[in-house]
Structure formats: structure tokens, C-alpha cells
N, C-alpha and C positions, 0 to 999 in steps of 0.2 A: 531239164534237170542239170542244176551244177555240178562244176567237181566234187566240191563235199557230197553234195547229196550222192554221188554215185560211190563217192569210197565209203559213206553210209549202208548205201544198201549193198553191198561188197562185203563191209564186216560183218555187217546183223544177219546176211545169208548167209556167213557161215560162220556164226558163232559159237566159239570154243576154238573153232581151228585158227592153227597160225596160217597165213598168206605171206609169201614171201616177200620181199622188196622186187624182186624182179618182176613176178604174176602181178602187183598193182599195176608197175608200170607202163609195163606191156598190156594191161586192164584198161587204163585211164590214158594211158600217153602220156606221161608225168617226168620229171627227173626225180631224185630221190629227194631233193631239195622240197620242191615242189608238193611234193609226198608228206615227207615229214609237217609242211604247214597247215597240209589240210588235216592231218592229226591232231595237231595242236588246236586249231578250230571245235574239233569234234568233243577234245576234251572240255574246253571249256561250256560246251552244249551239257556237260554232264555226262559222257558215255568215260569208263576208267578201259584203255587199250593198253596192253603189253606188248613190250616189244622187245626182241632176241635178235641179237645181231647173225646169229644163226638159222634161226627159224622165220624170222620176219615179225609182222606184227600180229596178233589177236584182239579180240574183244570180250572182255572179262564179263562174268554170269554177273558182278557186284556193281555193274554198269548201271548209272538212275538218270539218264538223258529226258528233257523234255524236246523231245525233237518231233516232226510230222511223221515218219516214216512207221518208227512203231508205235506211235498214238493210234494212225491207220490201219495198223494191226490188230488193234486191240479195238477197234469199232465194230468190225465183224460188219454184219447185216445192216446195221445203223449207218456205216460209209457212207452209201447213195444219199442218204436223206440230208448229209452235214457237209458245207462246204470248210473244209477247214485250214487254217493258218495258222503257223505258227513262229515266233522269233523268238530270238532270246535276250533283247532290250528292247524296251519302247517309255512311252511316257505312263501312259497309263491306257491298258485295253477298254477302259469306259469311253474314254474321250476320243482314242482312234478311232471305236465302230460309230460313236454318232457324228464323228464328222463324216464318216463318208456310208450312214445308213440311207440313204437315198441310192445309194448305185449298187448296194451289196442287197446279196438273196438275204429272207427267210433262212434261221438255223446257219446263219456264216459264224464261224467259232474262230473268236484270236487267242491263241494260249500264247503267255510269254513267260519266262523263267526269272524277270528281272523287271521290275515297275522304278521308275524314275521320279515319278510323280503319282503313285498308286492314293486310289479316294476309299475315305470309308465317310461314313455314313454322317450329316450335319456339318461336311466343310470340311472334317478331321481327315488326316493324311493315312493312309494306310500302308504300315510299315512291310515293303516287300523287297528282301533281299536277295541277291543272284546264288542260285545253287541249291540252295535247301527250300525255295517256296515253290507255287504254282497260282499262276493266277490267268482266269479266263473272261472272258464277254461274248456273251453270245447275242445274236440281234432277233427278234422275232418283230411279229407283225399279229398281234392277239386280238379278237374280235369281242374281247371282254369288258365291259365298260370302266371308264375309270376308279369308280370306287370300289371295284372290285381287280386292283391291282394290285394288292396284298398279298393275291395267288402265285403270282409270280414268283416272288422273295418267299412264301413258304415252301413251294414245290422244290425250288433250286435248294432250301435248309434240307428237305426230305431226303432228293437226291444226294446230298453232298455225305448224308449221313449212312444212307444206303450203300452210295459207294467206298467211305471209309470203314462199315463193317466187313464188304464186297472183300474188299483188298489189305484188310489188319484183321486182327484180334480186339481190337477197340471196341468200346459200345459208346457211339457217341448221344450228347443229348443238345435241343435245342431251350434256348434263351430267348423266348420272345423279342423281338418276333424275328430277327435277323442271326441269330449269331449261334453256333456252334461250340460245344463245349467237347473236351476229352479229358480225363481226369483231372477235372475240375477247372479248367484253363481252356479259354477261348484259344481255339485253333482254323476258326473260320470263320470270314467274314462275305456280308451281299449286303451288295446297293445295286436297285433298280433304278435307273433313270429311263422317262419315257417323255415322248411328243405328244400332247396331247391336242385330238380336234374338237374344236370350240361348239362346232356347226352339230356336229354329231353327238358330242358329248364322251366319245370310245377314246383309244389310243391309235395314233399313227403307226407306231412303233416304238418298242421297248428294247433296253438293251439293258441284261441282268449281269453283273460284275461278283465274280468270287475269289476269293483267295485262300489261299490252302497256304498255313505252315508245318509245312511236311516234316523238317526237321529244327534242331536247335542253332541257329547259326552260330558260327566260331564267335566265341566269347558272350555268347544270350544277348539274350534281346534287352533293347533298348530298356534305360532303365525307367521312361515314365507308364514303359506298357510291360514290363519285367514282372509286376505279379497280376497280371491279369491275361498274358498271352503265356501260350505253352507251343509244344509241337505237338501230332500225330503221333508220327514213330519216335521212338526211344533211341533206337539202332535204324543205321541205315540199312536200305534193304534193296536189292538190285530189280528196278524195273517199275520203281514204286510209283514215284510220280508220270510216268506213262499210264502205270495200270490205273494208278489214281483220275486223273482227265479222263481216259476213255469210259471208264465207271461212270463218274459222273456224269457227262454225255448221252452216254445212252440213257440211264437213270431219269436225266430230264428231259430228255426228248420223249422217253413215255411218258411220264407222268402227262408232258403239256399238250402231248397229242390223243391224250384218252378224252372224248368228247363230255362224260358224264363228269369225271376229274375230282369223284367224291374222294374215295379211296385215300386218296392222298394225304384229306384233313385227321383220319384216322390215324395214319401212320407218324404224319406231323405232333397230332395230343400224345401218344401214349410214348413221344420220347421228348418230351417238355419236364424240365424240372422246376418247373416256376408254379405250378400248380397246387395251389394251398400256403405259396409263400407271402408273407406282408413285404410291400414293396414298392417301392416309392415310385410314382407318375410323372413324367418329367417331359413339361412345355414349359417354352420360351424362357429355360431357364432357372424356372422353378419348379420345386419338386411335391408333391401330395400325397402321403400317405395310404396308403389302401390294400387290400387284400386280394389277389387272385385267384379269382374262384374257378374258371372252366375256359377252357378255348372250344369255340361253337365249330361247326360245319363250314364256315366259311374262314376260320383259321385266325378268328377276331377275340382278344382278350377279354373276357367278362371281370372287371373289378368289383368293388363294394369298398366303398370308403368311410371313412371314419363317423361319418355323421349316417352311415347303412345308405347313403343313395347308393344307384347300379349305375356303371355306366358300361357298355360294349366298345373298345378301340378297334379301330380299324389301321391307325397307325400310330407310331410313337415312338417313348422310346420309356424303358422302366428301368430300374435299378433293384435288386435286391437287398432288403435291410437287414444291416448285419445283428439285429435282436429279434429272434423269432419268439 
């Protein structure tokens, strides 16, 4: 454990109260120099600490850190099962965990506060700013065959949604088959990337990518994704994206460790607002008309297109038309 980490778990064990400069010191071994930097560290992790030149410093209840310590709090029972990591820049958590998904367990979880090079979905960049987002990658090893790897990306929609009503007043809805809606504005995004074995036809390894915009970053969002992205919360709320990651976590670690894994396609349909809308099918570019009639048990878009054929997607990507 580093310095930070210990004047971490220093403030967050006794939250609310001031700690003087002197009890750190004589805590950590520090000067007060030394002290003050690793505060400034911690702020910028997202925790908001008060400081009184009389009292010392504190840790404020309006604190929203994505940091390991009270993510691990907030695991509960779930702990044991998640090896987890966390930073607060990197490039992008997709492409860390699969460069090095050969030497890391089953369920290794990278949450980072701040993507470099964050992916969404078909090449496109995914816009993730330091401070107000969250984004994670988790690595699993699924015994599910490949084309039945859709389950993935809808379980982690499921979860993601479970755990933003968990931790808000929101009722979020899903957008086939990847994306997440909160009044009316994508506020979350998954792309699964996996290894697939040729010999066997299953996956090696999968590692499922989310991103959570928690809030509105200073000055809104980018203006080519400004009316199609929103945030979660409205107001910031102390402890949010902590509570928000460990939700989601556990969330998906059941869902993907229920061996039957029906349940999930249920809870996945009856929060779809695509369900009855006309709406265009969109390969290689070009887009097809068609009607969304029903998402099946295995969490597959049934269309019906303009000339009445049917077709079942297993992946893709649709658009909603704006003349219903």
C-alpha cells in the first residue's frame, strides 16, 4: 500500500472527522509538505477534502472518487470473487485487459476515471472525460459458443441498468442491442471484444467494455455527440460513481454466473424501447427499413421488413426513424 493509499484509507475511516496535520504525520511519517501532495493526488481521484488550518483536514460526505478502496466497500460478499483494479488514466480499459488477458484471472476488473483512447462500438472513439465518467473492462473466460455472444453485451445492458436504478431515481431503458438510455439520451455505452477458438468453435476469452456518463462535463459534451449523449445524474451526488461500479459488478457477476442465465433476457425486453418502433438496419453502411417486432429469449431482435420477410439479428446495429 502507498502513501496515498494509506492517507486514503485514513480519511475514508474516519469520515466527517477532521484529522489534524500533526496525527497524519506522525500516521504516515510525512512532512506536511509531503502531506499536502498527497491530498492534492486524492483530489484529483475525485474525493472533495476540507482543510482548516486549525482543525486539520477532513473528507467531505459530497466526495464522488473512483478509487479501489471504497469501490471494495461497496463489493460486499462479491470481493472474493473480483480481482480488482483501478487507475485514474489509461488508454483505454479494452485494450489494456486484452493485451495482457493471458496472465490475468477470470472476473479481473480495470475501472479507470479517465480514457485516452476510450472505443465504442464499429472503430468510433468513445468519448470519456476525467471527472464526471466511469468506465470499466472486465475479463471473463465464458464456455458459451460464439454465436451466442450477444449474451454478454446484453447481461452487462441488464446490469448496468439495474445498477443505475440501484444507485439513482432514474429508470433507465435499453436501445438494442448495446446502449443505454436515461431521459432520452444515451448515457451508456458496451463493446465486447473476444478471442475466438477456431478448433472449438467457443471463445477463449472475452473482455466486455462500459462506460458510464455519470455527469455533464464542464461546458457539455462534444458537439458531434451533444444531442444524442446525456448524463445519469443531473446533480452531483456524493459516492456516486463508487456506488455506481460496485452495482454494476455485482449486478454482473450474477447475472453471468447464473448457469440457466434465462432471467436476464426478461429483464433485458421489458426495459427496450425499441419494441414496435420502424427502424432502420444498418450493414456495411447501408441502412433498411424495417419494423421491430419482439426481442426472443436469447436477447435477438426479430425485424419484419418492408417487403413482410422476418429476419432474427443476432448482432448489428439499428437506428430509430424519426416518422413513426
Amino acid at each position: 500500500m502507498n502513501t496515498k493509499q494509506r492517507l486514503e484509507l485514513l480519511l475514508v475511516g474516519n469520515s466527517g472527522k477532521y484529522i489534524s496535520g500533526n496525527e497524519i504525520a506522525k500516521y504516515l511519517g510525512l512532512s506536511r509538505t509531503a502531506i499536502w501532495k498527497n491530498i492534492r493526488q486524492l483530489e484529483d481521484d475525485g474525493y472533495i477534502i476540507e482543510a482548516s488550518t486549525r482543525l486539520g483536514y477532513r473528507l467531505s460526505e459530497e466526495s464522488d472518487p473512483v478509487c479501489a478502496f471504497p469501490i471494495e466497500q461497496r463489493l460486499g460478499d462479491h470481493s472474493p470473487q473480483i480481482s480488482l483494479e483501478v487507475v485514474g488514466d489509461t488508454t483505454s480499459t479494452n485494450n489494456v485487459l486484452k493485451s495482457r488477458a493471458a496472465e490475468l484471472p477470470e472476473w479481473h476488473v480495470l475501472v479507470a476515471s479517465h480514457q485516452s483512447s476510450g472505443k465504442g462500438r464499429l472503430g468510433r472513439r468513445f468519448y470519456s472525460p476525467k471527472g464526471t465518467g466511469l468506465y470499466m473492462s472486465v475479463l471473463l473466460r465464458p464456455t458459451l459458443p460464439a454465436e451466442q455472444s450477444i449474451r454478454i453485451t446484453t447481461a452487462a445492458a441488464v446490469a448496468a441498468c439495474l445498477a443505475i436504478e440501484e444507485t439513482t431515481d432514474e429508470k433507465p431503458q435499453i436501445k438494442w442491442v448495446n446502449d443505454v438510455f436515461v431521459r432520452g439520451k444515451k448515457t451508456c455505452g458496451i463493446l465486447t471484444e473476444a478471442s475466438l477458438n477456431i478448433e472449438s468453435g467457443g471463445i477463449d476469452w472475452a473482455v466486455m467494455g462500459i462506460g458510464f456518463n455519470v455527469y455533464e462535463p464542464e461546458g457539455g459534451f462534444p458537439e458531434d455527440i451533444a444531442s444524442v449523449a446525456g448524463p445519469i445524474a443531473q446533480e452531483k451526488k456524493g459516492w456516486l460513481r463508487s456506488d455506481l461500479a460496485a452495482s454494476f459488478i455485482r449486478h454482473f457477476y450474477d447475472i453471468c454466473s447464473d448457469p440457466g442465465r434465462a432471467v436476464f433476457s426478461e429483464e433485458y425486453k421489458k426495459r427496450s424501447f425499441i419494441i414496435g418502433k420502424r427502424i432502420n438496419v444498418i450493414r456495411g453502411g447501408a441502412s433498411k427499413p424495417a419494423k421491430a417486432l419482439d426481442i426472443d429469449e436469447e436477447c435477438r431482435l426479430i425485424v419484419e421488413y418492408e417487403d413482410g420477410s422476418r429476419e432474427t439479428l443476432s448482432s448489428g446495429e439499428v437506428s430509430i426513424r424519426s416518422m413513426q
